[in-house]
ZAMARGU-4260 file (C-alpha; in steps of 0.2 Angstrom, whole numbers, plus 5000, padded with zeros to 4 digits):
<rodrens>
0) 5783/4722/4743 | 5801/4725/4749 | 5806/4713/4765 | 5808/4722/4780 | 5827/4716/4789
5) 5836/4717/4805 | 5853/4712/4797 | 5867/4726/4797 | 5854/4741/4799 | 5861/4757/4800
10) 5862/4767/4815 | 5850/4777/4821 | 5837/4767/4807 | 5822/4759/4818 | 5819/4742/4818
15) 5806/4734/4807 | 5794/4719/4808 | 5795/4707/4793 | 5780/4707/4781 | 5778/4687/4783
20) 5760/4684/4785 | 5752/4678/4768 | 5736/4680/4762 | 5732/4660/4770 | 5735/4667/4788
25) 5726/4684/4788 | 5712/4678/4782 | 5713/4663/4796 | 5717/4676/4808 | 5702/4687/4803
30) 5691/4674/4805 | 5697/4666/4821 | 5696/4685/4829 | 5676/4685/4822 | 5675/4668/4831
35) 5677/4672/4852 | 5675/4662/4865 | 5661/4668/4869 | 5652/4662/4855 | 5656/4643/4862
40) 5656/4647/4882 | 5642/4662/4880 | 5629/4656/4871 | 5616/4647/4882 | 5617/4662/4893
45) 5613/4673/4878 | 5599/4662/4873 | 5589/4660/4890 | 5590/4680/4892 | 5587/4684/4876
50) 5578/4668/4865 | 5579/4666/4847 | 5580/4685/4844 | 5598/4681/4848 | 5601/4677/4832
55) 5597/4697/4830 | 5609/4702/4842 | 5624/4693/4834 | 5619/4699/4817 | 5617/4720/4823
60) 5633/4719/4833 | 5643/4713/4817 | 5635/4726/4807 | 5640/4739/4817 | 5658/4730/4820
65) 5659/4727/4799 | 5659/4748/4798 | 5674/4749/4813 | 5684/4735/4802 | 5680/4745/4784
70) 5685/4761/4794 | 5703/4753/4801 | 5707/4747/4784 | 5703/4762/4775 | 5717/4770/4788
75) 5727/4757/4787 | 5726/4758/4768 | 5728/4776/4766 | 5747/4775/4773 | 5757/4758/4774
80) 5768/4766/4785 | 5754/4765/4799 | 5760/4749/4807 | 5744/4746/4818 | 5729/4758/4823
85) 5740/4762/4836 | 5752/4773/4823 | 5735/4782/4814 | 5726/4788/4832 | 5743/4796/4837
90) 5744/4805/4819 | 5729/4808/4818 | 5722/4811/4836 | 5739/4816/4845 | 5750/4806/4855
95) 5739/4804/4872 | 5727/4798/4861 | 5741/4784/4853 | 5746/4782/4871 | 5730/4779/4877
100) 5724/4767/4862 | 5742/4757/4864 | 5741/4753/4882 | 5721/4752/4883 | 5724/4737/4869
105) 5738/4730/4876 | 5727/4727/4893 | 5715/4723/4885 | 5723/4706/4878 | 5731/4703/4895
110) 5714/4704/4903 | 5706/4693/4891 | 5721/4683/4891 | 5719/4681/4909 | 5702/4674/4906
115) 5705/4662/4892 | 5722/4656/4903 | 5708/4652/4915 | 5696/4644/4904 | 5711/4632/4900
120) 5714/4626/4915 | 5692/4622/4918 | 5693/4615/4902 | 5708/4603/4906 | 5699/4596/4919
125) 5688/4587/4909 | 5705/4573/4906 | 5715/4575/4921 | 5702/4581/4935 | 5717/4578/4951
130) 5730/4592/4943 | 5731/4607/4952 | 5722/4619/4941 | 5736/4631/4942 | 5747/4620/4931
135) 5738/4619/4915 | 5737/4639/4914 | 5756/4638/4918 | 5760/4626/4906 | 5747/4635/4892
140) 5758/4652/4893 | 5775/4642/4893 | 5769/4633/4876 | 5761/4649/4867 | 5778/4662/4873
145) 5790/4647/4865 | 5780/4643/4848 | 5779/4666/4847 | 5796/4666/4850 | 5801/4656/4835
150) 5794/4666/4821 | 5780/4678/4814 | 5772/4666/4802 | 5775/4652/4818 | 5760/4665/4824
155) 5752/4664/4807 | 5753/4646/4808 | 5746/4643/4826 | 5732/4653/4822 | 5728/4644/4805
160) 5726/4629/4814 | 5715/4634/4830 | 5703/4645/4819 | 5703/4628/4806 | 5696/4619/4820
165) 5683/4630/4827 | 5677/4632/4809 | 5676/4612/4806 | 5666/4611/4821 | 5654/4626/4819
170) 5652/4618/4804 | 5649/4599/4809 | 5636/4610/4820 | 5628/4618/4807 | 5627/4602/4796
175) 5621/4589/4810 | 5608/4601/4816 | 5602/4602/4795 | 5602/4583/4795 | 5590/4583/4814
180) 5579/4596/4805 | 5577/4588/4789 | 5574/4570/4798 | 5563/4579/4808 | 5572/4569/4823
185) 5562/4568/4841 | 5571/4570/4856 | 5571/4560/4873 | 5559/4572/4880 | 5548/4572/4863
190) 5552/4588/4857 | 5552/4589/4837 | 5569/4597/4827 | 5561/4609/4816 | 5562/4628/4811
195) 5548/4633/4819 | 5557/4630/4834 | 5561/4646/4833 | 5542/4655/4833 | 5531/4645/4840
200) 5538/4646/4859 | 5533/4664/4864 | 5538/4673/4845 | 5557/4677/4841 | 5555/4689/4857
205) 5549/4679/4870 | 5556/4689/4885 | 5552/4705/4876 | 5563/4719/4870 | 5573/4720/4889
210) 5576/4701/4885 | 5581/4706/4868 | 5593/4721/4876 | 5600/4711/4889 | 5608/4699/4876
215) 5618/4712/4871 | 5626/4712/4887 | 5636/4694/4884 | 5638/4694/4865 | 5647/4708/4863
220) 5662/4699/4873 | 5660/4685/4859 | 5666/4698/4844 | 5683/4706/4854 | 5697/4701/4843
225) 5687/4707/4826 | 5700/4721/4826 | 5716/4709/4827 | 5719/4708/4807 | 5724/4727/4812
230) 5737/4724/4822 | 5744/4710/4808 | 5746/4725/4797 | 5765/4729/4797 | 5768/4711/4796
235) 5757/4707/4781 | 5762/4702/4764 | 5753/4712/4753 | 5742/4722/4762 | 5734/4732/4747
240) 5725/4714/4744 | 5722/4704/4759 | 5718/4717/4771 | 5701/4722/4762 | 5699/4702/4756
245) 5701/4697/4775 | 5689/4712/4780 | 5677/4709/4767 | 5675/4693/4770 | 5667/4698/4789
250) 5649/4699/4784 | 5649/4682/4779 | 5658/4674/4792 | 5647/4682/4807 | 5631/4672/4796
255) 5640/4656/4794 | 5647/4655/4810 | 5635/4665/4824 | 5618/4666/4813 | 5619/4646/4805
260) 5625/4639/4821 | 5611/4649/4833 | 5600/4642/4819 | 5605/4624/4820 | 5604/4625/4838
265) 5588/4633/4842 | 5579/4621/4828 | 5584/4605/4835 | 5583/4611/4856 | 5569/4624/4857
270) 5575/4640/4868 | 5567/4636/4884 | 5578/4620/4884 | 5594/4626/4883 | 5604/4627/4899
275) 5613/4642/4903 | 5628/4637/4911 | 5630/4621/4898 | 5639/4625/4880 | 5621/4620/4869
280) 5636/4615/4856 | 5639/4599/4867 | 5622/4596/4870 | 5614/4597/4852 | 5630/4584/4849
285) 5624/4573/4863 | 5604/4573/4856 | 5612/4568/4840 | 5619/4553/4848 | 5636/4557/4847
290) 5644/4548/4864 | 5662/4557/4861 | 5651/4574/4859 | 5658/4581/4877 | 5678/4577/4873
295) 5679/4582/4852 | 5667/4601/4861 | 5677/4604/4877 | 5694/4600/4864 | 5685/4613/4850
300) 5684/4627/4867 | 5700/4623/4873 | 5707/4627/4856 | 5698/4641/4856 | 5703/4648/4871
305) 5720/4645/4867 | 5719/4655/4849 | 5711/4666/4860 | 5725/4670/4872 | 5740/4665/4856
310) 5731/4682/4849 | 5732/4690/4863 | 5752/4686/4866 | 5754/4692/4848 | 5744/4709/4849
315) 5750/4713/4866 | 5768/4712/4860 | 5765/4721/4844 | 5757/4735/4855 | 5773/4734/4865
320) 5783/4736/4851 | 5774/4750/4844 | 5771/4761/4860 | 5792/4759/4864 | 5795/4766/4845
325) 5783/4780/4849 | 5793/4783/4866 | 5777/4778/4875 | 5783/4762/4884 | 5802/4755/4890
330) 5814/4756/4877 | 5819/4739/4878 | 5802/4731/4870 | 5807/4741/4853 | 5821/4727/4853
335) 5820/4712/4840 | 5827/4696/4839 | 5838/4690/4827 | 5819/4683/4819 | 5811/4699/4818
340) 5801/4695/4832 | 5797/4709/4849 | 5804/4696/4862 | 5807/4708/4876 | 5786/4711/4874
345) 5783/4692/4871 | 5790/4689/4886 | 5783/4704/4898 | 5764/4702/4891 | 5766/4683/4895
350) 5772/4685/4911 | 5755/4696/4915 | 5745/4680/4908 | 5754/4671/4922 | 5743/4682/4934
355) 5727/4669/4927 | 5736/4658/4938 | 5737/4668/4952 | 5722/4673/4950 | 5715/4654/4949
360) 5727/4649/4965 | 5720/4663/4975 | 5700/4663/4970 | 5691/4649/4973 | 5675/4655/4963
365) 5682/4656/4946 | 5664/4659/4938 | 5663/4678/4947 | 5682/4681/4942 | 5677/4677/4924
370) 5662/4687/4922 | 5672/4701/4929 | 5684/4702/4917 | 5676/4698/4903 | 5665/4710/4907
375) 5681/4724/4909 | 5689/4717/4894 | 5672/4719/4882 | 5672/4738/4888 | 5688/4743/4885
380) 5687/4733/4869 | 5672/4747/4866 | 5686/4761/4868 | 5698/4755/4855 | 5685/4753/4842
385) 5681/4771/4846 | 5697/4777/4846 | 5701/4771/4828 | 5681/4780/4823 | 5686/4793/4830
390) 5703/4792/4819 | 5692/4790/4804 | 5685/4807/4806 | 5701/4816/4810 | 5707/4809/4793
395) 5691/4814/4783 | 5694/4831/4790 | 5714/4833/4788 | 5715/4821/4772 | 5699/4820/4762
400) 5709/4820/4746 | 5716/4801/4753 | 5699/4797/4756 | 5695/4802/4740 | 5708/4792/4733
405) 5706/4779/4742 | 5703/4760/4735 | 5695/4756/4748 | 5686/4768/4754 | 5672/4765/4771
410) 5655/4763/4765 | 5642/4776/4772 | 5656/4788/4780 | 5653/4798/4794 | 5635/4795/4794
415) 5641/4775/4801 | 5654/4781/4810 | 5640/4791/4820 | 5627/4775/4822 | 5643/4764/4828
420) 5648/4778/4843 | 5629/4779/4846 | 5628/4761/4846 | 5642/4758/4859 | 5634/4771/4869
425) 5621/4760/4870 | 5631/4746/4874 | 5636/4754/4889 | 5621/4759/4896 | 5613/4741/4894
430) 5630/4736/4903 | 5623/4746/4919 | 5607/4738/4921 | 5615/4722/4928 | 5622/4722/4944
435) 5636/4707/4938 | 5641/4719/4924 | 5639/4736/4932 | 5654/4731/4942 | 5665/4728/4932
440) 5662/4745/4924 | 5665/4753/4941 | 5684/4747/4938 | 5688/4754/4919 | 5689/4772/4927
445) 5702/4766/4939 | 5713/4760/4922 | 5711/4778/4915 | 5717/4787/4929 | 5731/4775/4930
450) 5734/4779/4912 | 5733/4797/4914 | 5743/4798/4928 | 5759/4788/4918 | 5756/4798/4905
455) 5757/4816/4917 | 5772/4811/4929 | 5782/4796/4921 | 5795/4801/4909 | 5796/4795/4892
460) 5806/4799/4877 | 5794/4805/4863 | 5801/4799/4846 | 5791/4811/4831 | 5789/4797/4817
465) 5786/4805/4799 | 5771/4798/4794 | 5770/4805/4779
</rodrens>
């Protein structure tokens, strides 16, 4: 794979990111976009709504995200010049679309952003409980734009490392709660660790199927980020190899990581046990008897919140990148450093996650402001995942002979490509029925106007890329 270089390009040539991401760091990335925050912060709340047919929920939502990811790399795939699905919806959908997906992502990761930045600054009061919590979020954004700045496998490394840690803990989880089980461990209150935990309180649907439902509402926030390896393309050594390794390699992930550790969980603290507002990942810890339980956790979810928002700093900037080469945002954030990195985007999209500590200076119930945006963030999450089905079946209808020659072709085409848009459809409505989440879906129009609006009356200088 030829090296992409900024050194003595000729005018008029577009600058290009540098393939320097190996196969160690996308499949990192991959896997720490599988692993959300939610998964740590979300799941008592998912269980007392929903009981052990949680463990359903986590596994139909990745389903149905495993046939978006085999969609995107099939794109991806089918022309290396696409640098991110951001370069294949305005090919293949037109440039609104491109304009739309690119600035719909790039809030995206700002929004969520905003939350982890928040999360941060909770998290960090657990050791210095008299800091303002304003400073933390400050300090967070100042520490991830410097490391990004550096260089693109900097990213990679960062990401390694945060997505090494939540796997050694989920892990430690899913082994401690195998050990409880085994032992058949009795807990203060005398309840028994064993599998039947799971059936014998109520069946695997306690609350019925509108408890079931309602558990859609909160995991689906857990999996946003899935989509990130797609956005690592342009910058990937290889990407005929790792891209379907790291995409692959998603079905197994989701069991190990979600299904396992739900598993482990539920086994050792039967569902009606589990306290919502309390991460059940600290508490199966603390029944083990592990004293240091609450410290290693709350370091495990800071670190995840803080791989969080490092993907976001990345993706947003890439997006940047990509929208100013389309003509689609300021010129300026097409410009790279000397290391190949979009610093003018780096520095913009941080400055938005600065807003998190705004937000925590002026809101003094930081619980609302985080469901809120969570809540926003998962749905227009729901929109880019559409936008690149959607792309898919542009492409099987102006390029089937690519599809035909793909290596990597999407299994169960436009049939799965019809269940996912059905699926998120569903999503939505389930997203209506709760007056905490209904709001938040209240505010996603007002995005799209906005969007619609730029894209009507502010000028921009459309660049026509051959994509062929």
């Amino acid at each position: 794979m030829k090296q992409s270089t900024l050194d003595h390009r000729p005018d008029g040539e577009e600058p290009e990111l540098k393939r320097s991401l190996t196969n160690r760091h996308i499949q990192l990335i991959a896997i720490g976009g599988a692993i959300g925050t939610g998964l740590f912060m979300g799941s008592g709340k998912t269980i007392s709504l929903a009981g052990p047919s949680i463990i359903f929920v986590y596994m139909i939502i990745g389903f149905m995200l495993f046939f978006v990811m085999r969609a995107m790399g099939e794109l991806l795939l089918s022309n290396l010049k696409y640098k991110s699905f951001i370069d294949f919806a305005t090919d293949l959908l037109g440039p609104m679309a491109g304009y739309f997906t690119g600035w719909t992502y790039w809030f995206c990761w700002v929004v969520t952003g905003i939350a982890d930045v928040i999360a941060i600054s909770g998290y960090t009061q657990f050791w210095f409980p008299d800091i303002p919590l304003w400073l933390p979020a400050i300090g967070c954004v100042a520490v991830l734009l410097s490391l990004n700045l550096l260089t693109v496998k900097m990213f990679g490394e960062l990401e390694f490392w945060f997505a090494m840690i939540k796997i050694v803990a989920i892990c430690a989880l899913v082994l401690t709660g195998l050990y409880m089980v085994i032992t058949a461990y009795q807990s203060p209150t005398g309840n028994t660790a064993a599998l039947s935990n799971l059936w014998t309180d109520g069946g695997m649907f306690p609350h019925g199927l509108m408890g079931f439902f309602a558990g859609f509402q909160i995991a689906v926030f857990a999996f946003v980020g899935i989509e990130l390896v797609g956005t690592t393309a342009a910058e990937t050594k290889n990407p005929e190899r790792n891209l379907p390794r790291a995409i692959n390699s998603i079905p197994l992930r989701i069991i190990i990581f979600y299904v396992f550790a739900l598993i482990a969980i539920l086994a050792v603290t039967p569902w009606r046990d589990v306290v919502p507002d309390k991460s059940p990942f600290v508490e199966l810890f603390m029944l083990a008897g592990l004293p240091a339980a609450a410290a290693i956790i709350n370091f495990v979810v800071l670190t995840s919140a803080a791989s969080s928002a490092n993907s976001g700093v990345f993706s947003t900037s890439r997006m940047l990148f990509g929208l100013a080469l389309d003509g689609d945002a300021p010129g300026t954030f097409k410009n790279l450093s000397k290391r190949a990195v979009p610093s003018n985007g780096l520095i913009f999209s941080c400055v938005c996650l600065l807003a998190g500590a705004l937000v925590i200076y002026l809101v003094p119930n930081l619980i609302d402001a985080f469901t809120l945006i969570t809540t926003v963030s998962a749905t227009l999450f729901m929109f880019v995942w559409t936008m690149i089905l959607l792309s898919y079946l542009a492409y099987r209808k102006r390029s089937d002979h690519l599809h035909r020659a793909s290596n990597f072709k999407m299994p169960g085409g436009k049939v799965m490509v019809a269940a996912c848009l059905l699926f998120f459809a569903f999503i939505l409505v389930l997203l209506a029925l709760e007056d905490d989440t209904r709001a938040a879906l209240y505010m996603v129009p007002v995005w799209f106007v906005l969007l619609g609006l730029g894209y009507r009356f502010v000028p921009r200088n459309k660049v026509l890329h051959d994509k062929g």
